[in-house]
C-alpha positions in Angstrom: 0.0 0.0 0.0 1.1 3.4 -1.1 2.4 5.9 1.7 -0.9 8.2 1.3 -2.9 5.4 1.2 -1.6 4.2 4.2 -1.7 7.4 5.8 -5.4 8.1 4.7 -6.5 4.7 6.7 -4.4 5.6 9.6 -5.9 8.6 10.0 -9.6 8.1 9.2 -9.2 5.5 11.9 -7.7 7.5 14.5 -9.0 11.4 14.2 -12.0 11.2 11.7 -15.3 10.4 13.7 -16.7 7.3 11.2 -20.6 8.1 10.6 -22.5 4.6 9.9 -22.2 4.0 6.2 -20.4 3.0 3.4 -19.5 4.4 0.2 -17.1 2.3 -2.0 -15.7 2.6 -5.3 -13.5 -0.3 -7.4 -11.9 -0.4 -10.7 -12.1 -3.6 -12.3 -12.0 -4.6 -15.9 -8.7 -3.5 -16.4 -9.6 0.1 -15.9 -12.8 -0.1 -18.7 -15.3 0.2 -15.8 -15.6 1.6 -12.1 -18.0 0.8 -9.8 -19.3 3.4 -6.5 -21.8 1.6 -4.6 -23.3 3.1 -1.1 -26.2 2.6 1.4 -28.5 5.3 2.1 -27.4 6.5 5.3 -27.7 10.2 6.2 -26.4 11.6 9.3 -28.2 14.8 10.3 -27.0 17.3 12.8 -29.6 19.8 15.1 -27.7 21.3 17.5 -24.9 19.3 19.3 -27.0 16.3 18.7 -26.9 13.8 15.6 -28.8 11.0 14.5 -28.8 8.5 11.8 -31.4 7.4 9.4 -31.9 5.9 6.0 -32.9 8.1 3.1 -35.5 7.2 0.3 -33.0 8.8 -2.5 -29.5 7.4 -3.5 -26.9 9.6 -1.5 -24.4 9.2 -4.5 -24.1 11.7 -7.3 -23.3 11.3 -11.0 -22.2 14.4 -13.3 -20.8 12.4 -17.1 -18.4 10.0 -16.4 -17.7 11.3 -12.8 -19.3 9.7 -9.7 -19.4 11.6 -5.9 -20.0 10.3 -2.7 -20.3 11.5 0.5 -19.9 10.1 4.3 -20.6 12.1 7.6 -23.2 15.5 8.2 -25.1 15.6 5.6 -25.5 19.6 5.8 -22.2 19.4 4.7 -22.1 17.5 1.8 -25.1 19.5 0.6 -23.0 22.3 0.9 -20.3 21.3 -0.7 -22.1 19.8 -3.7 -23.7 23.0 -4.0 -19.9 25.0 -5.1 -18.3 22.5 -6.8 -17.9 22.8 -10.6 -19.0 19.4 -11.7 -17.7 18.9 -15.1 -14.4 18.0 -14.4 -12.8 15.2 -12.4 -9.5 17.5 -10.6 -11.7 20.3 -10.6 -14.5 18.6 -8.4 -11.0 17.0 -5.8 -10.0 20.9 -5.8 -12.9 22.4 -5.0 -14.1 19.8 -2.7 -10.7 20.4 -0.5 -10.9 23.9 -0.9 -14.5 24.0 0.5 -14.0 21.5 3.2 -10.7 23.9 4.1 -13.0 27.2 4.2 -15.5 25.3 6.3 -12.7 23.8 8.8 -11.7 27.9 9.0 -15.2 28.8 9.5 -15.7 26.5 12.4 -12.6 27.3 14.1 -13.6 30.8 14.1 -17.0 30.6 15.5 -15.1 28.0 18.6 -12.4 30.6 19.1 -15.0 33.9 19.3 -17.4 31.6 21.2 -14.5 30.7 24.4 -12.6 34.0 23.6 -14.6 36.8 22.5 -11.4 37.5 20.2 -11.2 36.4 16.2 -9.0 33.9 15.7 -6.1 36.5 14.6 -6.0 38.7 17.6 -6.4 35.3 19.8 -3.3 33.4 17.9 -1.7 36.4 18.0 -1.7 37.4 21.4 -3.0 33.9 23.2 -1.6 34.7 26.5 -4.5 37.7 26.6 -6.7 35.2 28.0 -7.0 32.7 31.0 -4.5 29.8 30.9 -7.4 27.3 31.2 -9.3 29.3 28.1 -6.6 29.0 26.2 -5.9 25.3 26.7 -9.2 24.8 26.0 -8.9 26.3 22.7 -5.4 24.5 21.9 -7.8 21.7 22.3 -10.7 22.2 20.7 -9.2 23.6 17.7 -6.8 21.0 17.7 -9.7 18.5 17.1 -11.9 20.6 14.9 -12.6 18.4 11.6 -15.6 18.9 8.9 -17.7 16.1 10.1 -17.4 14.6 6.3 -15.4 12.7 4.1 -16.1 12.6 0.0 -15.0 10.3 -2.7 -15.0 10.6 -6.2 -14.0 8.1 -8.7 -14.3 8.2 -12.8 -12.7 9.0 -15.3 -10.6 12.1 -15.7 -9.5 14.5 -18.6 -7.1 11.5 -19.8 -9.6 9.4 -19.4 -7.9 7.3 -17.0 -10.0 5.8 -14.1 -9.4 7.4 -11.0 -10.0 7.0 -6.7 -9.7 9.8 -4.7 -11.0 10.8 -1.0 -10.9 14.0 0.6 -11.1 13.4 4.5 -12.2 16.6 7.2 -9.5 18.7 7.1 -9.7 18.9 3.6 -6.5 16.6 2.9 -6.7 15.1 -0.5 -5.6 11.1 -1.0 -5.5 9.4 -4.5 -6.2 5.8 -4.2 -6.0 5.0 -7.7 -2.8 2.5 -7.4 -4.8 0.3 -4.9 -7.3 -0.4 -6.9 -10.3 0.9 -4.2 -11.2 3.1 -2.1 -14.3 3.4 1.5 -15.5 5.7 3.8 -18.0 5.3 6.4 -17.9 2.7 9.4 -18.0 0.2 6.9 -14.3 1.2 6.0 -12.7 -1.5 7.5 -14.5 -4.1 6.8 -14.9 -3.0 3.2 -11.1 -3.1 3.2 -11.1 -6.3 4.8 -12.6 -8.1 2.4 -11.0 -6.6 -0.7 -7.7 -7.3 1.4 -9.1 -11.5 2.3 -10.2 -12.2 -1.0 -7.6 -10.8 -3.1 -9.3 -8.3 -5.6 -7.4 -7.2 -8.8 -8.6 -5.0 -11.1 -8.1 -7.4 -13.5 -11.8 -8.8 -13.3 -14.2 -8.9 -15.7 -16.8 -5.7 -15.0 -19.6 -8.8 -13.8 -17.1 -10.0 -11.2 -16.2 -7.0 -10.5 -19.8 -5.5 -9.7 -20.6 -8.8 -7.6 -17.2 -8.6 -5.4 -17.9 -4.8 -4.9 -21.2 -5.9 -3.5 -20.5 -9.1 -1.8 -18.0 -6.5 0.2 -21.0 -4.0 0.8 -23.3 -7.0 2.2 -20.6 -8.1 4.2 -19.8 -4.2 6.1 -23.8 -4.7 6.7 -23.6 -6.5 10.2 -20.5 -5.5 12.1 -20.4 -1.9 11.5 -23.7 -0.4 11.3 -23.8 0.2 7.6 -27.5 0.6 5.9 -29.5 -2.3 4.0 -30.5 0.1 0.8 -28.2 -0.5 -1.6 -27.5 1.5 -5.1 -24.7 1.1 -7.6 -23.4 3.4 -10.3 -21.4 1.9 -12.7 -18.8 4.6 -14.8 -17.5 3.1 -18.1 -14.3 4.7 -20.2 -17.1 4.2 -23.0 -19.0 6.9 -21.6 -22.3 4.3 -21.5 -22.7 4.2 -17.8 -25.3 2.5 -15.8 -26.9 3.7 -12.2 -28.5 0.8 -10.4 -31.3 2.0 -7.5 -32.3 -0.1 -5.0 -35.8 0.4 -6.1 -34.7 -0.9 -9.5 -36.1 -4.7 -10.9 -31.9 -5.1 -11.5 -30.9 -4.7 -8.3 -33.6 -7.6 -6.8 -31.7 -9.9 -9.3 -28.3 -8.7 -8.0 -29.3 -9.6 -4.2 -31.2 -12.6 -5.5 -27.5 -14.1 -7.1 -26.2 -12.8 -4.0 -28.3 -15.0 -1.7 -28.4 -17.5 -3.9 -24.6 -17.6 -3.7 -24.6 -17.7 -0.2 -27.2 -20.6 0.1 -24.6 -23.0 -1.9 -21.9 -21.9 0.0 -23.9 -23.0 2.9 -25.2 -26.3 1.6 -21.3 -27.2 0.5 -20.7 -26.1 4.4 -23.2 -28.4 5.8 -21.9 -31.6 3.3 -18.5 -30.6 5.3 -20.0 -30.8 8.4 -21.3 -34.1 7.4 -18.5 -35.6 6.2 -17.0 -34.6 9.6 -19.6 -36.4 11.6 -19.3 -39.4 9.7 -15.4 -39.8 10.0 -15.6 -39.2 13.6 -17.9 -42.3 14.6 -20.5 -39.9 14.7 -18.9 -37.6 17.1 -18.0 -33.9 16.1 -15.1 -33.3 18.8 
């Protein structure tokens, strides 16, 4: 794994708070096809308080051969989508950063006026003006401050070369493209996980590509929180892309392979387990 990449997963697993979701993107097919595929879940923010819940929409975005997912507040991402210039793939990574940096100064001015009274300048500039404890406290708020979001974006650039990049809290931008994927969320891990376990190359055909992608989602599902509503966007170099919604007759048929997978992987399980019994005079030690 690549030194960013490395760094990206160290840090979105120590400082970045991980809202419950997943949003994943893969290039398979030798670079011909990419595949982002998310739940629905939304985190929405009142206050200090937030709360999770599943949305009746897909939650990930496509503008031509470019696809944009978010994780975290979803004020946020609303936000963001709202300035970026979506026609063109380094543009959208710029822009996204730059936002998510503007945001990240925004916040830290509101924190530092609220324990202060002072703007961020005269209080950095002058810190011992205030209480010891005040100003600890603002060392160590500010110190923690992230945008509560992290956005990936995945498709095709100006070259037309497929392309995985994630642009965390602070605004920090890490290309993923060498590794082949990419996940954000609290699925993260276990999305990595199973790319990691089962050995995924980009090599694969764009059908075994689509089905490891999701096998992956299914299996972030149960440890981690991540939602049951699936949808898939598929970005081809051809330009013929296809957006899969949970709603859609192609997705039942997806999850019906999926299950039906998992039911003969079960059934060869249980012949194991029989075999077992048998050789043990009947006794499973």
């Amino acid at each position: 794994m690549a030194d960013n990449q490395k760094l990206f997963y160290r840090n979105a697993v120590t400082t970045i708070r991980k809202p419950m979701t997943l949003v994943q993107a893969s290039i398979c097919n030798n670079g011909e096809s990419v595949v982002l595929i998310a739940d629905r879940l939304l985190t929405r923010q009142i206050s200090e308080s937030k709360y999770e819940f599943e949305w009746n929409t897909p939650k990930i975005f496509q503008y031509g051969d470019i696809g944009v997912g978010f994780a975290g507040v979803a004020y946020y991402a609303e936000v963001i989508l709202s300035k970026i210039n979506k026609d063109d793939f380094d543009k959208i990574i710029n822009d996204v950063s730059d936002y998510v940096k503007e945001l990240k100064q925004k916040l830290i001015r509101e924190q530092t006026e609220q324990y202060t009274g002072l703007t961020p300048e005269e209080f950095f500039k002058n810190p011992n003006s205030v209480p010891d404890n005040i100003k600890e406290m603002v060392y160590g708020v500010v110190g923690q401050l992230n945008v509560e979001t992290l956005a990936l974006i995945t498709g095709y650039d100006a070259n037309k070369k497929s392309r995985i990049v994630v642009v965390d809290g602070t605004g920090n931008i890490y290309d993923m493209t060498s590794f082949g994927m990419a996940s954000i969320g609290s699925g993260m891990q276990f999305s990595q996980m199973f790319f990691d376990m089962y050995e995924y190359d980009i090599s694969l055909s764009e059908t075994e590509g689509l089905f490891f992608a999701y096998r992956a989602k299914k299996w972030s599902e149960a440890p981690s929180g991540v939602g049951k509503k699936t949808d898939i966007l598929i970005i081809r170099k051809n330009g013929n892309n296809t957006f899969i919604k949970n709603e859609d007759e192609l997705m039942g048929m997806i999850d019906d392979a999926f299950k039906k997978e998992e039911d003969e992987i079960g059934t060869i399980r249980k012949d194991i387990l029989k075999n077992l019994v048998q050789n043990s005079n009947g006794k499973l030690l």
